[in-house]
C-alpha positions as CSV (number, residue, x, y, z in Angstrom):
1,X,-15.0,-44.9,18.9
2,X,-15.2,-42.5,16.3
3,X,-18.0,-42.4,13.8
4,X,-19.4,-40.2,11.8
5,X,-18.0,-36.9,12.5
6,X,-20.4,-34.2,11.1
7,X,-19.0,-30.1,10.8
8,X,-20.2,-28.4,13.8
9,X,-19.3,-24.5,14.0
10,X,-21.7,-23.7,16.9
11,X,-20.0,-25.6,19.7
12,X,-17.5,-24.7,22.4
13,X,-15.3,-28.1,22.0
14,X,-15.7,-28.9,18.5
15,X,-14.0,-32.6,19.4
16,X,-12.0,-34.1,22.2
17,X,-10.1,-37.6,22.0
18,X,-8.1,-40.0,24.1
19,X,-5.8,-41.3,21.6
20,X,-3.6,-44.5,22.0
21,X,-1.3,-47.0,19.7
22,X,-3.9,-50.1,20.4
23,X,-7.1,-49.2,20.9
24,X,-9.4,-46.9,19.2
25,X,-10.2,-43.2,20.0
26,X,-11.9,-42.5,22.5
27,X,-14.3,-39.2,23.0
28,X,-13.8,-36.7,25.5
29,X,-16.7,-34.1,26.0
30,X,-16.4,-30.6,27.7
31,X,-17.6,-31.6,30.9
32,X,-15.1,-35.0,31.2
33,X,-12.1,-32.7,29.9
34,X,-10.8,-32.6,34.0
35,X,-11.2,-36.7,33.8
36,X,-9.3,-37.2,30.5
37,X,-6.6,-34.2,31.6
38,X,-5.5,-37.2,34.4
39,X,-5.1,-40.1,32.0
40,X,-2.0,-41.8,31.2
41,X,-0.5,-43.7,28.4
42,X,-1.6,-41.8,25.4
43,X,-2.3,-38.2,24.1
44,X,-5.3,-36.3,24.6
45,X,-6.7,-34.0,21.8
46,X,-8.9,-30.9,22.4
47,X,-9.7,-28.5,19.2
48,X,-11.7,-25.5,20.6
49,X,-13.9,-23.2,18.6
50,X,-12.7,-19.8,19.2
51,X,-15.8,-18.2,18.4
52,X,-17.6,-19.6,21.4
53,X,-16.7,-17.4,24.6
54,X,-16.9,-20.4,26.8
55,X,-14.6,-22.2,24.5
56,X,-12.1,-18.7,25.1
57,X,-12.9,-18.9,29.0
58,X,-11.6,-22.0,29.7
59,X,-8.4,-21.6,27.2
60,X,-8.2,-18.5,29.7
61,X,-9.2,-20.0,33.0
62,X,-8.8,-23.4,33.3
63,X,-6.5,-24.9,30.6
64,X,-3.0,-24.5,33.1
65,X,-1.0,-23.2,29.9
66,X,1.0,-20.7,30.5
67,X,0.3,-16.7,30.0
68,X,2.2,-16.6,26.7
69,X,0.9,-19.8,25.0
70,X,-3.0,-18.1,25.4
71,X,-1.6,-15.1,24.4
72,X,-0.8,-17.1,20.9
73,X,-4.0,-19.2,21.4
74,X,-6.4,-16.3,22.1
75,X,-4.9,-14.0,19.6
76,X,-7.3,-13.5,16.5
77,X,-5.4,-10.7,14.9
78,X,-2.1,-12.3,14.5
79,X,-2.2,-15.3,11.4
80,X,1.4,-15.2,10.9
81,X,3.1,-19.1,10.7
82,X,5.1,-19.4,13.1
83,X,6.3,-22.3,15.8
84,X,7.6,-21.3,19.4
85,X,9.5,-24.0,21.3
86,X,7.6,-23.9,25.1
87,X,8.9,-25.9,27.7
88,X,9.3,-28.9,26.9
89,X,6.7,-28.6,24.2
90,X,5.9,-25.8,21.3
91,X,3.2,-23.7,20.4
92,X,1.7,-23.2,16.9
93,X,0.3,-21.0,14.2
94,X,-0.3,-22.3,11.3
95,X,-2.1,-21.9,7.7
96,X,-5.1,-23.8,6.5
97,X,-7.8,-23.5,4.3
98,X,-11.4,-22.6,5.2
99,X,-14.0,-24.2,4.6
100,X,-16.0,-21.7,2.5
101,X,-12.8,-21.2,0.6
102,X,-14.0,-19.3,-2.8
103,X,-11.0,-18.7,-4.0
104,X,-10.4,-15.3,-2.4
105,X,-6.9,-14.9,-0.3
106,X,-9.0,-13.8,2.6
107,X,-10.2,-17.2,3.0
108,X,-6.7,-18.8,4.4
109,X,-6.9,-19.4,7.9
110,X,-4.9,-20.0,10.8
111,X,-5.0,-23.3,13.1
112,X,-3.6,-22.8,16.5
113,X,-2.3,-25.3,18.5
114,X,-0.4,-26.1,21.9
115,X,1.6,-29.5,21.9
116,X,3.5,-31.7,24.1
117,X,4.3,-35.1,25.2
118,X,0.3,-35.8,26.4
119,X,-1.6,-33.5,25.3
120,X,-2.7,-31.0,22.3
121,X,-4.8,-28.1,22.1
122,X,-5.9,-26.9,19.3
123,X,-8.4,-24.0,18.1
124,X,-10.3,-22.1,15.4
125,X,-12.0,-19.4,14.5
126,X,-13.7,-20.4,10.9
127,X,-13.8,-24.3,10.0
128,X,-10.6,-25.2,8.4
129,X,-10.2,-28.0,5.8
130,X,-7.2,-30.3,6.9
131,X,-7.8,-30.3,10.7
132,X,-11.4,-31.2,10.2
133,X,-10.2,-34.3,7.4
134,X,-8.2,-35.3,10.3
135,X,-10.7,-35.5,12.9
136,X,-13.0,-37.2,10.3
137,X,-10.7,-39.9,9.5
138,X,-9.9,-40.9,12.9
139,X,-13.1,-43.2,12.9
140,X,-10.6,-45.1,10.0
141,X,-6.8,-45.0,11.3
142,X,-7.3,-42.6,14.3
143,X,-4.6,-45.0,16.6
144,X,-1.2,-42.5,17.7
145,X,1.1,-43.6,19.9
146,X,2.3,-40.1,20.3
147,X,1.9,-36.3,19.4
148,X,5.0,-36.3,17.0
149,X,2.7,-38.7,14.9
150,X,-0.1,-37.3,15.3
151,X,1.4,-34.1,14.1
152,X,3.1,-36.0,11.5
153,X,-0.8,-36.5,9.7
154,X,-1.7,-33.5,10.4
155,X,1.5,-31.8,8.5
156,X,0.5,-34.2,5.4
157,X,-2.8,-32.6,5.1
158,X,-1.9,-29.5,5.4
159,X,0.1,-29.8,2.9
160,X,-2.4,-31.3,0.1
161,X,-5.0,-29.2,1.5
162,X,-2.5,-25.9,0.1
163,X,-1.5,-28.4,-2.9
164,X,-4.9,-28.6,-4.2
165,X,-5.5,-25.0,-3.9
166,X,-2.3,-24.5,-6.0
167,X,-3.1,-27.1,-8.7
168,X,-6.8,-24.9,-9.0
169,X,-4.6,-22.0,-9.1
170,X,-2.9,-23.4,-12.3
171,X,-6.0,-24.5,-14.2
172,X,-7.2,-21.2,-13.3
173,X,-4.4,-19.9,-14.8
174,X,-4.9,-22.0,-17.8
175,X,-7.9,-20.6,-18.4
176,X,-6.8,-16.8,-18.1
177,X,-4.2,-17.4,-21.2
178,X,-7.3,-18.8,-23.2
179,X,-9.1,-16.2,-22.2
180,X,-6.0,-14.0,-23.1
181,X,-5.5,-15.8,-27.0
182,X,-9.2,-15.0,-27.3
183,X,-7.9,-11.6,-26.8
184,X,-10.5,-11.0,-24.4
185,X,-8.6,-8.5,-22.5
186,X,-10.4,-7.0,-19.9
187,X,-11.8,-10.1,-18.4
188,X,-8.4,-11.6,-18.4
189,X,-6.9,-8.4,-16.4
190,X,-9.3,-8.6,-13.8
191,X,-9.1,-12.7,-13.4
192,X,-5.0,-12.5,-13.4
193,X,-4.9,-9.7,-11.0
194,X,-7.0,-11.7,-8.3
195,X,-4.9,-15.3,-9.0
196,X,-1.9,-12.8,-8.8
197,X,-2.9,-11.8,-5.7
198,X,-3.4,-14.8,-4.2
199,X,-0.8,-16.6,-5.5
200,X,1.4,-13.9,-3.3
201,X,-0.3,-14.8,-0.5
202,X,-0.4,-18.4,-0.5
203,X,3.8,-18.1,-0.9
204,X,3.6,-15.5,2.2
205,X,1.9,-18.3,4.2
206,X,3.6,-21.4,3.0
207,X,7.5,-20.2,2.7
208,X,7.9,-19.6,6.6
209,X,5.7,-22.5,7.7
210,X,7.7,-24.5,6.1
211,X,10.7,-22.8,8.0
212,X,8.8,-23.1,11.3
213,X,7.8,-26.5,10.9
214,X,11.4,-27.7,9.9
215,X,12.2,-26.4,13.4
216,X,9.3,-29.0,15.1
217,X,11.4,-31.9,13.7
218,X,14.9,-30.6,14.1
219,X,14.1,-29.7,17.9
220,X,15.8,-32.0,20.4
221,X,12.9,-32.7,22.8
222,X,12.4,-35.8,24.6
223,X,9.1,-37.0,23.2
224,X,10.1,-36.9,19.5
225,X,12.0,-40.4,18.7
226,X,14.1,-40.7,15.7
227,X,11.2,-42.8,13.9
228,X,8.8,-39.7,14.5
229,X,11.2,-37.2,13.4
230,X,12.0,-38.8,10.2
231,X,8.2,-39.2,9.7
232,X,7.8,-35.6,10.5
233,X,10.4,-34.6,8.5
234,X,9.1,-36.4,5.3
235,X,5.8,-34.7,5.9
236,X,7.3,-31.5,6.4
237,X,9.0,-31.8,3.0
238,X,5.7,-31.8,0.8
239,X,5.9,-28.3,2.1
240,X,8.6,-28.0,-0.4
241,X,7.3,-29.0,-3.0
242,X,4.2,-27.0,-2.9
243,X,6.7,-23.8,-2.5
244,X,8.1,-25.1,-5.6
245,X,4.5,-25.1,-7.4
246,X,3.6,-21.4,-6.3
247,X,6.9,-20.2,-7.1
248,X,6.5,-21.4,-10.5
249,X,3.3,-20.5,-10.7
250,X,3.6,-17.2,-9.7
251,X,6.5,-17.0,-11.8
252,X,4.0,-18.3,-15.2
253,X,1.6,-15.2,-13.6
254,X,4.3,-12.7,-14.5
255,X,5.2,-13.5,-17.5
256,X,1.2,-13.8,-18.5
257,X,0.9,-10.6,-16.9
258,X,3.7,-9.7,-19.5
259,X,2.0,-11.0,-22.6
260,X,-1.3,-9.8,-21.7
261,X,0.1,-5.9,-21.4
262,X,2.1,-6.4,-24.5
263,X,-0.9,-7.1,-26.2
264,X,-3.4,-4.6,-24.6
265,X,-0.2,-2.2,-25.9
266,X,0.0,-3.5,-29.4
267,X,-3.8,-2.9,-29.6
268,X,-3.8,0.5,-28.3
269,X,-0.9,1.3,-30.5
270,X,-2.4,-0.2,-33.8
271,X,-6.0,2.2,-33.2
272,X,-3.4,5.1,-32.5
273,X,-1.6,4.4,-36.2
274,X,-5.0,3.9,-38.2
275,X,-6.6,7.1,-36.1
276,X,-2.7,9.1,-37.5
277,X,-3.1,7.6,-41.0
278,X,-7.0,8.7,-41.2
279,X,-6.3,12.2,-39.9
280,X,-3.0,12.8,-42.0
281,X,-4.9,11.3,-45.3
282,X,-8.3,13.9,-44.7
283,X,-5.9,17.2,-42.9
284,X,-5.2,18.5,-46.8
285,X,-8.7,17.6,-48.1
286,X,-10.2,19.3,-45.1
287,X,-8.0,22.2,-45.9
288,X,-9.0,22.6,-49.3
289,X,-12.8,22.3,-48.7
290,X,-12.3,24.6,-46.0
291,X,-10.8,27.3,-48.3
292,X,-13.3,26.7,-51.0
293,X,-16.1,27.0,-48.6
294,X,-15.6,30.4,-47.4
295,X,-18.3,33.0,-48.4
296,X,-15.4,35.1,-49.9
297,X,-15.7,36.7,-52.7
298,X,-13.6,36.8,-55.6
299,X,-12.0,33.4,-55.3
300,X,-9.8,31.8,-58.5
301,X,-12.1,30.5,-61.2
302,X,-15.3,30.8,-59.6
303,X,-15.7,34.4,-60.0
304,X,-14.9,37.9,-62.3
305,X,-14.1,37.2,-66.6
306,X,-12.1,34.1,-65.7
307,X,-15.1,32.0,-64.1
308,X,-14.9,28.3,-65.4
309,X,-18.1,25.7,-64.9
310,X,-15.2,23.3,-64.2
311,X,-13.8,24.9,-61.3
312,X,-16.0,22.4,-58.7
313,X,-14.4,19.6,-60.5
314,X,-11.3,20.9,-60.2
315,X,-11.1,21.5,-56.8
316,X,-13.0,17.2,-56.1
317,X,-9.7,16.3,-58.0
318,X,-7.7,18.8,-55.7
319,X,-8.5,16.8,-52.9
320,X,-8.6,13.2,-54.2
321,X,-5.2,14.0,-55.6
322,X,-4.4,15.1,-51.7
323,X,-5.4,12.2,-50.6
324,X,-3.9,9.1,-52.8
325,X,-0.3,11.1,-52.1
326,X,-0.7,11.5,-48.8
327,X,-1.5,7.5,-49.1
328,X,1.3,7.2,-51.0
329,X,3.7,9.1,-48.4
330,X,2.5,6.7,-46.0
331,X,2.7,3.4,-47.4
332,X,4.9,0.6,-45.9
333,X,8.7,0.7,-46.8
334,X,10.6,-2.0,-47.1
C-alpha cells in the first residue's frame, strides 16, 4: 500500500503501481516490472525519470512500445501538447508545472505518457507538480478501475496545478498596477514585461492541450466507457476555464501595458514642456547679456558724451522685462 511518498529525482523508476477498483495499490519496483507487465485485472503505472540513462534504456530496449511512441517518450527537445491516438491506445505530451517553478516561463514542463487499456507509462525530465500530487495521494484514494479514470485525476490536477499559477499571475498583476499608481515606472516595466511574457506562454501551452485532450475523451476506443468519458470530459473542461483566466488576464496585461506607457509618455512630455518654457523665458535674457558683455567698445550709454551711471540698470530691466513677456506669451489660454 502506499504510504508516504517522498520526491525522489535520482532514481530510474521514480514509482510503479498495480492499480485496481478494490484493493489498494500495490508497488512495483524496477526489477518486478516483467512480473507486474503479466498481471491481469487492473492497470499498471510506471513513471520513469528521464534523466537516469537506465530509466531511457529500458523505455528503449525493453518496454515493447512501438518505434514512434519512444520517439515521443525519449524526445527532450520537443514540449509541444499534443495527444496521438496509437493503436488501440494514445500517446501524450503534456504541460505541467515544475517543481522549482519561480515564476519564470522556462519552468513549465512537459509529462509524457503512453496509455492503454492495462498499462501507463509515463516520464520526466524535472519533477513536475500535478503528477507527483497524484502519486502522493494514492496512499488516500489511489483505487482505479481503469486508465480512463486514472487519467480523469490526473487531468483535474493538471488543471489547478496551471490554475493556481494563473491566479499568482493575477495578484502579481495587482501588484504591478500599484506599483504603476505609485508611479514607480521602471520597476513596473520590468515586472509587466516578465508576467507578459509568461502569461503568453502559459496560453501557448494550455490552448492546444485543451484541444488534444478533448480528443482523449471524444476518441471511440474500447476501454473508455461512457461513465469515464463523461468524467474525462468534465475534467477536461476546467481546461477551459483556465483559458478563460489567461485570456483575460493577458488581456488586463495589455491594457496595463497601455496605461503604464501613457504615463511614462505624459511624464516625458511634461519635462520636455518645463525644459521649452525655461529655455524660451532665458533665450532673450541670454541674448541681451550676451550683447552687453562683449568687450566692444563704444556701446549705447556706456561710453563717449552720452555715458549714463544708469545704463546697468537699464539693461537688468531689459531682461526682466524679456522675461515676464515671454511669461506672459506663454501662459495658459483658455
Amino acid at each position: 500500500m502506499a504510504g508516504s511518498i517522498k520526491l525522489d529525482t535520482g532514481t530510474d523508476l521514480i514509482c510503479g503501481y498495480f492499480l485496481t477498483a478494490d484493493a489498494p495499490p500495490v508497488r512495483v519496483s524496477f526489477e518486478e516490472i516483467g512480473a507486474a507487465r503479466h498481471r491481469t485485472g487492473g492497470v499498471l503505472w510506471l513513471h520513469f525519470n528521464l534523466a537516469s540513462a537506465r530509466a531511457r534504456d529500458w523505455l528503449e530496449r525493453e518496454s515493447g512500445l512501438d518505434e514512434f511512441a519512444r520517439e515521443i517518450l525519449l524526445d527532450a527537445n520537443d514540449d509541444r501538447a499534443r495527444l496521438e491516438p496509437f493503436d488501440d491506445g494514445f500517446v501524450a505530451v503534456l504541460s505541467d508545472m515544475q517543481y522549482d517553478f519561480n515564476f519564470e516561463p522556462s519552468d513549465i514542463g512537459a509529462l509524457r505518457l503512453f496509455m492503454d487499456a492495462g498499462r501507463i507509462v509515463s516520464c520526466r525530465r524535472h519533477p513536475l507538480k500535478a503528477i507527483d500530487r497524484l502519486r502522493k495521494a494514492l496512499g488516500d484514494h489511489g483505487r482505479y478501475s481503469s486508465t480512463a479514470e486514472f487519467m480523469a485525476d490526473l487531468i483535474d490536477l493538471l488543471a489547478d496545478t496551471l490554475g493556481e499559477v494563473v491566479a499568482r499571475a493575477e495578484a502579481d498583476l495587482d501588484k504591478v498596477e500599484d506599483t504603476v499608481l505609485a508611479e514607480r515606472y521602471q520597476l513596473a516595466r520590468q515586472r509587466l514585461g516578465q508576467l507578459r511574457q509568461l502569461i503568453v506562454r502559459l496560453r501557448r501551452h494550455v490552448s492546444p492541450q485543451r484541444a488534444a485532450l478533448a480528443r482523449l475523451a471524444s476518441n471511440k476506443v474500447s476501454w473508455i466507457g461512457e461513465d469515464d468519458r463523461a468524467r474525462l470530459g468534465h475534467a477536461i473542461e476546467k481546461f477551459a476555464g483556465v483559458l478563460y483566466d489567461i485570456e483575460a488576464l493577458q488581456d488586463r496585461a495589455k491594457v496595463l501595458q497601455d496605461e503604464l506607457l501613457a504615463r511614462v509618455a505624459d511624464q516625458q512630455n511634461h519635462s520636455l514642456h518645463v525644459l521649452a518654457v525655461v529655455t524660451v523665458i532665458f533665450t532673450p535674457m541670454t541674448l541681451i547679456s550676451g550683447i552687453f558683455g562683449m568687450n566692444v567698445a563704444g556701446l549705447p550709454g556706456v561710453a563717449g558724451e552720452h555715458a549714463s551711471d544708469h545704463a546697468f540698470w537699464w539693461v537688468m530691466l531689459l531682461i526682466l522685462l524679456s522675461g515676464v513677456a515671454m511669461l506672459i506669451f506663454l501662459r495658459p489660454r483658455r
